[in-house]
C-alpha positions as CSV (number, residue, x, y, z in Angstrom):
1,X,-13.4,-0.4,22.2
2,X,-11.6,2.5,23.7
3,X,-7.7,2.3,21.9
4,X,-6.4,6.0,23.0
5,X,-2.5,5.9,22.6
6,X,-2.8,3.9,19.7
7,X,-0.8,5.2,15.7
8,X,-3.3,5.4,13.2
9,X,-3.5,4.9,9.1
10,X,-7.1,6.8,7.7
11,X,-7.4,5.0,4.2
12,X,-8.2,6.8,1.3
13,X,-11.0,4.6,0.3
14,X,-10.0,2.8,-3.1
15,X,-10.8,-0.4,-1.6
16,X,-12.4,-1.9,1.1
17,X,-10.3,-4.7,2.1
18,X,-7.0,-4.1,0.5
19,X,-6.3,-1.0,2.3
20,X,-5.9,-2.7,5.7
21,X,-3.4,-5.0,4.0
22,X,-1.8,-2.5,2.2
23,X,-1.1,-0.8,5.7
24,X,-0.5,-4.1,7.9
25,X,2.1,-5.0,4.8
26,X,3.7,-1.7,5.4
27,X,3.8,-2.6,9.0
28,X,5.5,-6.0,8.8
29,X,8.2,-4.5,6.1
30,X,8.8,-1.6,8.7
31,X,9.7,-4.7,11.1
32,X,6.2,-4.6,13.6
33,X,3.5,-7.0,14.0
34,X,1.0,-5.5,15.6
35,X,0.0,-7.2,18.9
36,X,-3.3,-4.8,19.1
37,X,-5.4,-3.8,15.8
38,X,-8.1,-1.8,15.6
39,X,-10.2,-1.7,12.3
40,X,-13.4,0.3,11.1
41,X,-14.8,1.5,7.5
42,X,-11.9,4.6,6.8
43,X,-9.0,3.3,8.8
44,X,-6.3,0.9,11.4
45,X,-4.9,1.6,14.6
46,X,-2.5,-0.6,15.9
47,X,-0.1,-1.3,19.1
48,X,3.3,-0.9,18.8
49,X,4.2,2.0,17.6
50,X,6.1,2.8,14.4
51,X,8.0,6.2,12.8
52,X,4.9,7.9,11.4
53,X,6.9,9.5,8.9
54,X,8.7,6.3,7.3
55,X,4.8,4.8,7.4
56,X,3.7,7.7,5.6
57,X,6.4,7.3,3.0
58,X,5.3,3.9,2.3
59,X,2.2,3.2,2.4
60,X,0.1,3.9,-0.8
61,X,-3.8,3.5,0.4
62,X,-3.6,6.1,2.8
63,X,-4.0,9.5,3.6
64,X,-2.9,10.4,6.9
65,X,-1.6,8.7,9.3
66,X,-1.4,9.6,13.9
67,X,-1.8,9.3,17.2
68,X,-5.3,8.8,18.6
69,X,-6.3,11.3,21.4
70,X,-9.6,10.1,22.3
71,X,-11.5,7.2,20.9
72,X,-15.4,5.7,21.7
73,X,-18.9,7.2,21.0
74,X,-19.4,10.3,19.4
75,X,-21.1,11.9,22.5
76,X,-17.8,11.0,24.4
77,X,-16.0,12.3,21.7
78,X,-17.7,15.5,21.6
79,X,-17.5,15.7,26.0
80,X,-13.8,15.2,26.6
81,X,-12.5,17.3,23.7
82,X,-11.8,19.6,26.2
83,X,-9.5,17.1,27.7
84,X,-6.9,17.9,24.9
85,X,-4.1,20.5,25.9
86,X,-2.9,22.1,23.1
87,X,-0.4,24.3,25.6
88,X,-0.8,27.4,23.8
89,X,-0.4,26.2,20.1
90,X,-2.0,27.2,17.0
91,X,-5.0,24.3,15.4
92,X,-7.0,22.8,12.7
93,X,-9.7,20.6,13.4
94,X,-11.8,18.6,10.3
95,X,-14.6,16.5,10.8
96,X,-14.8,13.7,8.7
97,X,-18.1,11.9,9.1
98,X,-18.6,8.2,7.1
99,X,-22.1,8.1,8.6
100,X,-23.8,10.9,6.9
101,X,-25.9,11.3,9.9
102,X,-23.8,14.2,11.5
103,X,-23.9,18.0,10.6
104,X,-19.9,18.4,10.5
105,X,-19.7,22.4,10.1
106,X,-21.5,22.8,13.0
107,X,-19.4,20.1,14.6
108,X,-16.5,21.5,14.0
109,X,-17.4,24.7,15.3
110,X,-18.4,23.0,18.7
111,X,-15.2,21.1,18.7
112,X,-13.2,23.9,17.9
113,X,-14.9,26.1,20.9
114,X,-13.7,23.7,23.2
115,X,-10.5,23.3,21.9
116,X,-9.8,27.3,21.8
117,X,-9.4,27.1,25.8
118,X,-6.0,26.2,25.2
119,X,-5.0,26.4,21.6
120,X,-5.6,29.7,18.8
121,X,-7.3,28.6,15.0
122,X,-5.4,28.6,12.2
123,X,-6.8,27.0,8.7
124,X,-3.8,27.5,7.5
125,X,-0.5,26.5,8.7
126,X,-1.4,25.2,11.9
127,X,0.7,23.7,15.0
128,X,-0.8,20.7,15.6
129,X,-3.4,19.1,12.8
130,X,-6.4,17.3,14.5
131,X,-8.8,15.1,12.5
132,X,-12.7,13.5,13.8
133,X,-13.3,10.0,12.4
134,X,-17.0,9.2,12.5
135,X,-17.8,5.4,11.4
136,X,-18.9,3.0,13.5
137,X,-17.6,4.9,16.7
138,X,-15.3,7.9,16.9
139,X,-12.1,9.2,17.4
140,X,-10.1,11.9,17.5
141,X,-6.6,12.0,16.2
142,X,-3.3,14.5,15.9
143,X,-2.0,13.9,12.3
144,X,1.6,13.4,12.0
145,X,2.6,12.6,8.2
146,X,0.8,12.7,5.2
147,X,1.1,10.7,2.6
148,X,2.3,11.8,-0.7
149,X,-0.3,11.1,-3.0
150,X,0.7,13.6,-6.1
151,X,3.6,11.5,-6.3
152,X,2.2,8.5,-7.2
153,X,0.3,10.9,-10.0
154,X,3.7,12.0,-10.7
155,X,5.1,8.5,-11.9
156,X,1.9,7.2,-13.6
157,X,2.6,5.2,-16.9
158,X,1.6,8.1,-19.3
159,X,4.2,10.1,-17.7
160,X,7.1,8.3,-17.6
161,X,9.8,8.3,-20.4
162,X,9.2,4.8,-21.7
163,X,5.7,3.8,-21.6
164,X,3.0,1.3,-22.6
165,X,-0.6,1.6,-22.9
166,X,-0.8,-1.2,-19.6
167,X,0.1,-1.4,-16.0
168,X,-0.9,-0.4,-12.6
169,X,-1.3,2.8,-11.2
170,X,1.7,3.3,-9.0
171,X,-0.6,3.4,-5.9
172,X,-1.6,0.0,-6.5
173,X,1.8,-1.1,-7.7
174,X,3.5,0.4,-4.4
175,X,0.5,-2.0,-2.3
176,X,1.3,-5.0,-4.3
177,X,4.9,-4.3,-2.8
178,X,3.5,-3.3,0.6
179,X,1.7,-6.9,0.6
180,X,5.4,-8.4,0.5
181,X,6.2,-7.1,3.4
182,X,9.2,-6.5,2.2
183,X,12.4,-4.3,4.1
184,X,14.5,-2.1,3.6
185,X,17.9,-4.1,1.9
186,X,15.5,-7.0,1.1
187,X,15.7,-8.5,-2.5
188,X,12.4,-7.6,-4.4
189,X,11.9,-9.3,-7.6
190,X,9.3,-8.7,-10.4
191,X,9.5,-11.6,-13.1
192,X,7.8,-9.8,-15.5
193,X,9.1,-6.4,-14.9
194,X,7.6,-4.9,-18.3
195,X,8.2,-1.2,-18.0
196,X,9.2,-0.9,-14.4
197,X,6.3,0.3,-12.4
198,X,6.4,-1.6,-9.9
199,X,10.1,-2.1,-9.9
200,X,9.9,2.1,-9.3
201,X,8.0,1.6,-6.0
202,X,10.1,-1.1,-4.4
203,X,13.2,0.8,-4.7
204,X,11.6,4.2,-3.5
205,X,10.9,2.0,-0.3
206,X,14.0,0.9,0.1
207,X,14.3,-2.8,-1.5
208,X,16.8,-3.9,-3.7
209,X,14.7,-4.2,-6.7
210,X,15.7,-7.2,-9.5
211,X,14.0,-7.3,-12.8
212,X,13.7,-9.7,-15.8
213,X,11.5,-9.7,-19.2
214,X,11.7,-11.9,-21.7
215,X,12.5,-8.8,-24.3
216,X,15.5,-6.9,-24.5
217,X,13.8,-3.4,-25.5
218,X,11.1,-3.8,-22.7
219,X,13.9,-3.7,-20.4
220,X,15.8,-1.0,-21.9
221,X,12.6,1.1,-20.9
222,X,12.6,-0.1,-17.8
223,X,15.9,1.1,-17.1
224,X,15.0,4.2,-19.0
225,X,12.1,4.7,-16.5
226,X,14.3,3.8,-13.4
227,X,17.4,6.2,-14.6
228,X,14.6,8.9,-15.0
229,X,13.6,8.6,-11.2
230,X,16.5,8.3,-10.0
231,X,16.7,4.5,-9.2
232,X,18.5,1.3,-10.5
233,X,18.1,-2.5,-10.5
234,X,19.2,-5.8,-11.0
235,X,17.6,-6.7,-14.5
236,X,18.1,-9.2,-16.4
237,X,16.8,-10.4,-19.8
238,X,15.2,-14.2,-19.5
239,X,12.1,-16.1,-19.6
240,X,9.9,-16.8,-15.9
241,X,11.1,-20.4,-16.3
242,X,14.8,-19.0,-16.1
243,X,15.1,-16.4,-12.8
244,X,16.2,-19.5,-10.2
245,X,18.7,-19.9,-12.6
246,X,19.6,-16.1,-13.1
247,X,19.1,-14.8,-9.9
248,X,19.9,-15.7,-6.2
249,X,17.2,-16.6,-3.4
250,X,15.2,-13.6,-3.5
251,X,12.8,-12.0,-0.1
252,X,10.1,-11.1,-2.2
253,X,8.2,-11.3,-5.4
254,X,5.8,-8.7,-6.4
255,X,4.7,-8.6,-10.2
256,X,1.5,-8.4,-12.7
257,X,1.9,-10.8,-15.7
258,X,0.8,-10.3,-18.9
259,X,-2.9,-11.0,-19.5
260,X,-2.0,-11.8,-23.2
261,X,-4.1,-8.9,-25.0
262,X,-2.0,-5.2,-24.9
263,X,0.8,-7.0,-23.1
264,X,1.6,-10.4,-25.0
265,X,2.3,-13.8,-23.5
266,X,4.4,-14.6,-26.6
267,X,1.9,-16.8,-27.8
268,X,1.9,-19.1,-24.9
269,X,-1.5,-20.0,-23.2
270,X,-2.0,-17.7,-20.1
271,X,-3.1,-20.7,-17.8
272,X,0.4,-22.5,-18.8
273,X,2.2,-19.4,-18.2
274,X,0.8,-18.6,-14.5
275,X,1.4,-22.2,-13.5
276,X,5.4,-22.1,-15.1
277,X,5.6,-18.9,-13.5
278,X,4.5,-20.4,-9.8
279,X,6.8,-23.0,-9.8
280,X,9.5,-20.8,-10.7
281,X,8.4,-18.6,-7.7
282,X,8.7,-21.4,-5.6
283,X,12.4,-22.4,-6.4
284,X,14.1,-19.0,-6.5
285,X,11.6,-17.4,-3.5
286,X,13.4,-17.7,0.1
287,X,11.6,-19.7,3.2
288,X,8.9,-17.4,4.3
289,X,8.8,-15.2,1.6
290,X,5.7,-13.6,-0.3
291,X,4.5,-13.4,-3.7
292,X,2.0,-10.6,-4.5
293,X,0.5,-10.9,-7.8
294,X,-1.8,-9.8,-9.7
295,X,-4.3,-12.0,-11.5
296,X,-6.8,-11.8,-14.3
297,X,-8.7,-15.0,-13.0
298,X,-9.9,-16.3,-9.7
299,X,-9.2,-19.8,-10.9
300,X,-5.5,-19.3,-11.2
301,X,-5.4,-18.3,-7.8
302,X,-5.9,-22.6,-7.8
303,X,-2.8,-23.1,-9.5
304,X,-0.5,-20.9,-7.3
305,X,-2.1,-22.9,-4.4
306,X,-0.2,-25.9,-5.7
307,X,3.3,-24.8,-5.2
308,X,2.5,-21.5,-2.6
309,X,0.3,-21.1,0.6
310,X,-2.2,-18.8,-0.3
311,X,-2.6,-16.4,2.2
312,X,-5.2,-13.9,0.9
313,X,-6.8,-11.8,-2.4
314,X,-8.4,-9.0,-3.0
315,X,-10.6,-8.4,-6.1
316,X,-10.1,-5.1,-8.0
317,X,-12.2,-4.5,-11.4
318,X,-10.5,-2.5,-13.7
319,X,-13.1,-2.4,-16.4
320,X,-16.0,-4.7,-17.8
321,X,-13.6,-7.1,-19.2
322,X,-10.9,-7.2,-16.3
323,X,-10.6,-7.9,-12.6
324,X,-7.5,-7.8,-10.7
325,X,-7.3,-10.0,-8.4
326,X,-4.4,-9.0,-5.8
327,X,-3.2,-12.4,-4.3
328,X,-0.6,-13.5,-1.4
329,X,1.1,-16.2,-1.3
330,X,3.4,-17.7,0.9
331,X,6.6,-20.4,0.8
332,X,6.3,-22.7,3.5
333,X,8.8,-23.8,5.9
């Protein structure tokens, strides 16, 4: 399928299936539901457009995002690079083959031949920033953002001012947020806010983050954690059973519950807990909106299922004794 003209999101390759929700979630909270989606091993195009740069910001599975120049076979590829009219600017052209049946120095150096006819090399600091995708076809794109992936590093747990020895790398909390969909101004609420790390990503993307734990000092380091960044919320100290109570009608939920070993479920079974927590969801969660969550267990996926419409999950091992399972779920009209 030829889609020249299309924006483009090359994944990063953590995952992969959540990657392409990670980026269509980023899509929807941007305000765009693509009409046209393309999809292969390393990355999505899609029609309409978007700002590149604001997708860039957000998204947290990615590593570049574009415009696609020329798209089919590789031999088609390789015969209209030509085509491209670089007017005179300066380039740099990688070759990034998933296949590992091509020879991409040499490639490049083809590419790059063709490409000099109206562009100059640089490795450096170039004009315009061209990438080859080889996977099941080809295509050639123009990079226009990047995304920031040292500053996901930058807020990991370990290096944030109040810390516990549990929680999700910041890339992974910014996709449970992405799979929200949530927007800009949009009410964001994690339920069991812990330490903050996800509550961090929703407001660096714009949300109006709210917060609760059931223990006072967890949320002082949450706010600890928040001040430290930059960033505030609506938190509030109360158990799961409590937030329709303590908070208004909310956009979105995005949260990781306790699995009841390093992070306690004060002594409450975790299969009780998830299914309390669900039906709290439900009541304080606006029509329409989504809950990401993380789960331990497929079969609690069950028990969301009888207040929420599941929409889809995405399993994620951790280490021999732990699976996330990243789960959407929906409140029905």
């Amino acid at each position: 399928m030829k889609f020249e003209g299309f924006q483009l999101v090359e994944f990063s390759g953590e995952h992969p299936n959540l990657p392409i929700s990670d980026a269509l979630g980023c899509l929807r909270g941007l305000g765009v539901i693509p009409s046209k989606v393309v999809y292969e091993r390393r990355f999505l195009a899609f029609r309409p457009g978007v700002d590149l740069r604001e997708l860039a910001l957000r998204a947290a599975l990615g590593r570049y995002v574009g415009e696609v120049l020329i798209s089919g076979t590789l031999e088609e590829v390789r015969r209209r690079t030509g085509e491209v009219d670089l007017r005179g600017r300066s380039f740099r052209l990688r070759v990034v083959d998933y296949t590992g049946s091509v020879e991409t120095p040499s490639l490049e150096a083809a590419l790059g031949g063709s490409l000099a006819s109206t562009g100059r090399v640089d490795l450096e600091d170039p004009e315009v920033d061209l990438r080859l995708i080889i996977s099941e076809g080809a295509c050639l794109f123009r990079v226009e953002a990047v995304v920031d992936r040292a500053g996901f590093e930058s807020r990991k747990v370990e290096r944030r001012p109040s810390f516990r020895p549990v929680g999700l790398h910041p890339k992974f909390a910014r996709a449970l947020v992405n799979l929200t969909g949530v927007s800009k101004g949009e009410t964001l609420l994690d339920p069991f806010s812990g330490t903050g790390g996800i509550l961090l990503e929703a407001a660096l993307v714009g949300a109006r983050a709210a917060g609760s734990d059931v223990k006072e000092d967890v949320l002082e380091g949450c706010r600890e954690n928040l001040h430290f960044f930059g960033l505030e919320a609506d938190m509030r100290v109360c158990d799961v059973g409590d937030i329709v109570e303590e908070f208004d009608r909310v956009d979105a939920i995005a949260t990781d519950p306790p699995y009841g070993r390093a992070a306690g479920t004060m002594g409450e079974r975790l299969p009780r807990l998830i299914e309390r927590a669900f039906e709290a969801f439900r009541g304080v969660l606006k029509v329409s909106g989504r809950v990401a969550i993380c789960l331990p267990k497929l079969e609690y996926i069950d028990l969301g299922k009888r207040y929420l419409r599941l929409l889809e999950w995405h399993s994620l091992p951790v280490h021999r004794s732990l699976i996330r399972h990243f789960s959407v779920f929906e409140k029905p009209r």
